[in-house]
C-alpha positions as CSV (number, residue, x, y, z in Angstrom):
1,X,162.3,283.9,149.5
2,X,164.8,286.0,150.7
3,X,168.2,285.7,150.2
4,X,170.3,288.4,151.9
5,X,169.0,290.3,154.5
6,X,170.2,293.2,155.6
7,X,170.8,293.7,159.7
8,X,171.1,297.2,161.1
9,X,172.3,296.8,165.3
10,X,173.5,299.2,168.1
11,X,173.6,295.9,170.2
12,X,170.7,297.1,172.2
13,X,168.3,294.2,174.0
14,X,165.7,295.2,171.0
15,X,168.4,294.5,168.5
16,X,169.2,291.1,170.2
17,X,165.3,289.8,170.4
18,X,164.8,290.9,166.8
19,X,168.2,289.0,165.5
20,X,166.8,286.0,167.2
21,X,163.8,285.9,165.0
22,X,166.1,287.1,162.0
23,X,168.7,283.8,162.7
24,X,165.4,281.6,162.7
25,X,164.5,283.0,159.3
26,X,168.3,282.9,157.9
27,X,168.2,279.4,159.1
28,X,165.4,278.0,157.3
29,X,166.3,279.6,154.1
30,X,169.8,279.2,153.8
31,X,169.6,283.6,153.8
32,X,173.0,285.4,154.3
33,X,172.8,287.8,157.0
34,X,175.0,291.6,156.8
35,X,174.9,293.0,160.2
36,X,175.5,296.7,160.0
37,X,176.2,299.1,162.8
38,X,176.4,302.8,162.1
39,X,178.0,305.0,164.1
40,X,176.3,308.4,164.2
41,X,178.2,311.1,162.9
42,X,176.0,313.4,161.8
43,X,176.7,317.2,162.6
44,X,174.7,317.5,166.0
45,X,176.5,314.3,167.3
46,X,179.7,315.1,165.8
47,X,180.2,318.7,167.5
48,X,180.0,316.8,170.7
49,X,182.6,314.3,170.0
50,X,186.3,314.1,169.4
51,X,188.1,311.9,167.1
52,X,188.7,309.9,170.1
53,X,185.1,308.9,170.5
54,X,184.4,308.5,167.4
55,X,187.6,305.6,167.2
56,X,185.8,304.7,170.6
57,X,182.3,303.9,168.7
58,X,183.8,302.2,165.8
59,X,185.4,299.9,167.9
60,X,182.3,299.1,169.5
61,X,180.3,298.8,166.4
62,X,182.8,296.1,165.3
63,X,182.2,294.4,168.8
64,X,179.0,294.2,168.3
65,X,179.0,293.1,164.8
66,X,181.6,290.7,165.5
67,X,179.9,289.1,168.6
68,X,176.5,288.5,166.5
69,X,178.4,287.3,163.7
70,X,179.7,284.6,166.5
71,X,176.0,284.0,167.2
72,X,174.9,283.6,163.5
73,X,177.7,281.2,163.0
74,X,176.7,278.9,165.7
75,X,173.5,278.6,163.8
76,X,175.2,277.3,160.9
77,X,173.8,280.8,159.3
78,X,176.6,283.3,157.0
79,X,177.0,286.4,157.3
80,X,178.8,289.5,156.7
81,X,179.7,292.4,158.8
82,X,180.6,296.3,158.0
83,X,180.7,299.0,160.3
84,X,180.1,302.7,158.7
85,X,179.7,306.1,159.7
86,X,177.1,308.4,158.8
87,X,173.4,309.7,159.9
88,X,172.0,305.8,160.3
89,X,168.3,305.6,158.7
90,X,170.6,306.9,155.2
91,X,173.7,304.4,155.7
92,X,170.9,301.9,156.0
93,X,168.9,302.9,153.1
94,X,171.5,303.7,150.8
95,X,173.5,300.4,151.4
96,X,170.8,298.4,151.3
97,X,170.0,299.8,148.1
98,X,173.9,299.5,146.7
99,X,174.0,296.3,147.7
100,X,171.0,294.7,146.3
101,X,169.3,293.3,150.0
102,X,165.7,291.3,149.4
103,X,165.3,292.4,153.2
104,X,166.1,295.1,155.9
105,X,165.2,293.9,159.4
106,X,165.2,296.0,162.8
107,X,163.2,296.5,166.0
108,X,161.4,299.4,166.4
109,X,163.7,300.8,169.1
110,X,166.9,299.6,171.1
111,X,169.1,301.6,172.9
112,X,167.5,304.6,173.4
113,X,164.7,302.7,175.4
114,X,161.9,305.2,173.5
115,X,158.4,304.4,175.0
116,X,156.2,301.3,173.7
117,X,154.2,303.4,171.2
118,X,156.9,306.2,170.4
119,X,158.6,304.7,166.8
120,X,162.6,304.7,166.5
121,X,163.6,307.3,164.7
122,X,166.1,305.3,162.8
123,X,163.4,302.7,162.1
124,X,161.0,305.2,161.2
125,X,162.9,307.1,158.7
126,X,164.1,303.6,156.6
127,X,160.2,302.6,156.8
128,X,159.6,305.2,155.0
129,X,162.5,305.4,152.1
130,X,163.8,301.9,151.9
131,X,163.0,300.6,148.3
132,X,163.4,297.0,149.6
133,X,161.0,295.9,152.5
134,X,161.7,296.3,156.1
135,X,160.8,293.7,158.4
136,X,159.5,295.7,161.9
137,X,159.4,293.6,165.4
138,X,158.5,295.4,168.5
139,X,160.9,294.0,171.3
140,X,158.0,294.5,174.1
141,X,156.7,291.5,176.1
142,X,153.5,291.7,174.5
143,X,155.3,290.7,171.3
144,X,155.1,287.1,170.2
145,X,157.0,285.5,167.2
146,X,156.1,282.2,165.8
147,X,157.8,280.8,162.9
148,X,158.3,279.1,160.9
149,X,155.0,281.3,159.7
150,X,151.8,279.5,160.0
151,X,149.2,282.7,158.9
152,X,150.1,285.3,157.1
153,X,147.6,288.4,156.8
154,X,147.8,291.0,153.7
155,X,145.3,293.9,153.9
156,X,144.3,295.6,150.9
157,X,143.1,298.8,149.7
158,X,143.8,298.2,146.1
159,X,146.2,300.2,145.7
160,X,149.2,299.7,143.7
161,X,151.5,299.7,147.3
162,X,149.0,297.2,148.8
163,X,149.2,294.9,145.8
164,X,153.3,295.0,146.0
165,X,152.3,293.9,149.8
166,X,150.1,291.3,148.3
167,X,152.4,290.1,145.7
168,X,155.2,289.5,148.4
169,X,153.0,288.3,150.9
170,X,151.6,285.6,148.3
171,X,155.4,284.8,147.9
172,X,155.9,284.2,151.6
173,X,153.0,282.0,152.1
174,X,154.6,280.0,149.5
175,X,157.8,279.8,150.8
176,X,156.6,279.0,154.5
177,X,153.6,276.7,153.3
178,X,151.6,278.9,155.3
179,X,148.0,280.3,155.1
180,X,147.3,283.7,153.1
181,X,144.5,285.5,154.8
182,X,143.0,288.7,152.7
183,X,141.2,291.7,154.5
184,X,140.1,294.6,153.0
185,X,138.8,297.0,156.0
186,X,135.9,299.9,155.9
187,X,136.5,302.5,158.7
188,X,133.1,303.6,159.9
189,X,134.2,306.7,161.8
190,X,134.9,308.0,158.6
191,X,131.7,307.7,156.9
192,X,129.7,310.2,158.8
193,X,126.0,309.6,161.1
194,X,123.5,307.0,159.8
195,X,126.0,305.6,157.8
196,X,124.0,302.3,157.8
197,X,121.4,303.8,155.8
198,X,124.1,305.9,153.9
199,X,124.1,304.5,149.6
200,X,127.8,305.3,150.0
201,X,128.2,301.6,153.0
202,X,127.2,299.8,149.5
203,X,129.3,301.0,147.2
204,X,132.2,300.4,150.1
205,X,131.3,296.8,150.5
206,X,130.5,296.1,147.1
207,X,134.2,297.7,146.3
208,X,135.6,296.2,149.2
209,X,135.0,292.6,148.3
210,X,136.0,293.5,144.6
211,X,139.5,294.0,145.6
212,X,139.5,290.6,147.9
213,X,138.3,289.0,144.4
214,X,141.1,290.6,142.7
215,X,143.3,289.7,145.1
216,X,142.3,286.2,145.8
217,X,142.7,285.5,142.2
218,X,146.1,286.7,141.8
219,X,146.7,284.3,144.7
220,X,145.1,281.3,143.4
221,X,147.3,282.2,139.8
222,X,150.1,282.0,142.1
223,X,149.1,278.8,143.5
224,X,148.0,279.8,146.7
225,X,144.1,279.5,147.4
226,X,143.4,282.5,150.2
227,X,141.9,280.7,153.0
228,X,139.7,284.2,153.7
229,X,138.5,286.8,152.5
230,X,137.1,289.5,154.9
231,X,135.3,292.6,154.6
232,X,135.6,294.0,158.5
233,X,134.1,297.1,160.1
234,X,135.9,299.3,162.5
235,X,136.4,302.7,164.5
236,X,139.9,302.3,162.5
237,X,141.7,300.4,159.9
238,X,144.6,299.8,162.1
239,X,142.2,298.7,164.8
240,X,140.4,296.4,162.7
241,X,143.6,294.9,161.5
242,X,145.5,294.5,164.7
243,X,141.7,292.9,166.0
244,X,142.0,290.2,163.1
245,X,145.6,289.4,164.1
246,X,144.4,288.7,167.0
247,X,141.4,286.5,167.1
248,X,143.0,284.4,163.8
249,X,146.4,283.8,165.4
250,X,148.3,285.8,162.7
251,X,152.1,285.1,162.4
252,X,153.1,288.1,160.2
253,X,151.4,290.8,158.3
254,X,152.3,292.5,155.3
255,X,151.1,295.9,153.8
256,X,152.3,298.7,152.3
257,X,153.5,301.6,153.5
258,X,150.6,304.0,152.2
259,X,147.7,303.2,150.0
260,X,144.7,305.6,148.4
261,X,145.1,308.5,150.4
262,X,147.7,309.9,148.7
263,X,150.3,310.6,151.5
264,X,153.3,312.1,150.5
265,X,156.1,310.4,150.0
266,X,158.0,311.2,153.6
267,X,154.6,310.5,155.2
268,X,154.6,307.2,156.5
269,X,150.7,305.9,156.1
270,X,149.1,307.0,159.4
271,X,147.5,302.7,159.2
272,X,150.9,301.1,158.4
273,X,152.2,303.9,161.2
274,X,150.2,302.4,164.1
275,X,150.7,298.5,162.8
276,X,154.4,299.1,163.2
277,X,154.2,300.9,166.6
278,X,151.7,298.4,168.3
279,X,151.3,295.3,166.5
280,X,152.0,292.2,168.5
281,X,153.7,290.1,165.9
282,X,155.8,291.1,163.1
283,X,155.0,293.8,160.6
284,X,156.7,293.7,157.0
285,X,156.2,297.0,155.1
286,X,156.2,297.3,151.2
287,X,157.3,300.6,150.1
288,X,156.9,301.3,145.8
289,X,160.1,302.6,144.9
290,X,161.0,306.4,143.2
291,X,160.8,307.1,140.0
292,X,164.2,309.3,138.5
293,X,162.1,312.3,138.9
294,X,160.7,311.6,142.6
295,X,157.2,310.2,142.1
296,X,156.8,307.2,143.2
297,X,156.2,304.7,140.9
């Protein structure tokens, strides 16, 4: 499944719980781990720093890179470290992209301590360039990770980023013998009064379960029969989602990162958005990559 995954830490108590679950997944898939730290030196940071401090956070970068390294290797797991400076979401991105990474991995947040629902910046900003998909874990205690992965949920719009999120989430149910569920969601706050009377409810379920066909059939080509698939209502698509996860004891979920609407492409989907700020497992994010002139593709 995945093969080298790519580790970005400031050595923060949300990086640790996040590495955890990483060394579990490393573990069972014989994965080599890069842990990466950056230190900042982008121009704000670096007018309020000598050289001194600077040495001072590259030596603890390579601390902290060194001391999980120490914790990967007592788990039998390789790995390789590398400690850079830069602005950090582009170190990330761009490495991870020179390197050839199946994976990224972070929590939302770490050192900083943002609030619960306030999105890293760092993690943010790679959500929403990174070519190769970012795993997200929320190091809350409302968060729980099981794994190896028992259920494995891939909502679907149909579009072509929600069937990259399908095709890798048919690929991890594979890999982890696990159970593919498929929900396609219809927000009803966005269909107007009476909407139960409304022509347009019909055409929305009839489309809706035409893209769980689709999708179910792509699985079953794949060889993995979809144990649902579920057309749900809800005040929101993130809502509905997260409302699944829950009552189905979801394990992971995995969508892309924006879908028919037509966000731009700095514009992380305002769905995938909330998923990664609140969900209470893990989220992975699917991204399609740029085209040479910019679109995506």
């Amino acid at each position: 499944m995945f093969e080298q995954v790519l580790f970005p830490t400031d050595g923060s108590e949300g990086a640790a719980f996040a590495f955890d679950h990483i060394l579990d997944l490393a573990a069972r898939h014989d994965a080599t781990i890069c842990i990466l730290n950056i230190v900042d030196t982008t121009q704000n940071r670096v007018l309020q720093m000598s050289d001194a401090d600077i040495d001072a956070l590259e030596q603890d970068g390579n601390r902290i890179v060194r001391e999980a390294a120490d914790q990967a290797q007592q788990r039998g797991v390789d790995t390789i470290t590398d400690v850079l400076q830069g602005e950090p979401y582009r170190e990330i991105v761009d490495y991870a992209e020179r390197h050839g990474f199946d994976l990224v991995a972070m929590p939302t947040h770490g050192r900083r301590g943002l609030e619960r629902f306030l999105l890293g910046s760092t993690t943010d900003r790679v959500v929403r360039r990174a070519d190769v998909p970012v795993l997200t874990i929320r190091p809350d205690d409302d968060v729980e990770i099981t794994y190896p992965y028992t259920d494995v949920l891939v909502p679907t719009d149909g579009s072509d980023c929600a069937n990259q999120a399908l095709a890798l989430g048919v690929d991890i149910a594979d890999a982890e013998d696990a159970t593919l569920h498929l929900l396609s969601v219809i927000a009803i706050s966005a269909l107007g009064v009476d909407v139960r009377v409304d022509m347009q409810l019909e055409m929305l379920e009839e489309s809706a379960h035409d893209l769980l066909n689709e999708a179910a059939t792509y699985a079953d080509d794949a060889g993995i029969e979809p144990a649902s698939k579920t057309v749900e209502y809800g005040p929101s698509i993130s809502k509905a989602i997260l409302t699944y996860i829950e009552e189905h004891d979801i394990d992971l979920v995995v969508v892309g990162t924006h879908g028919r609407t037509g966000f731009d492409r700095y514009v992380l989907g305002s769905v995938t958005e909330h998923l990664v700020r609140t969900s209470p497992i893990p989220v992975l994010t699917v991204r399609i990559p740029e085209s040479d002139n910019g679109e995506i593709r």
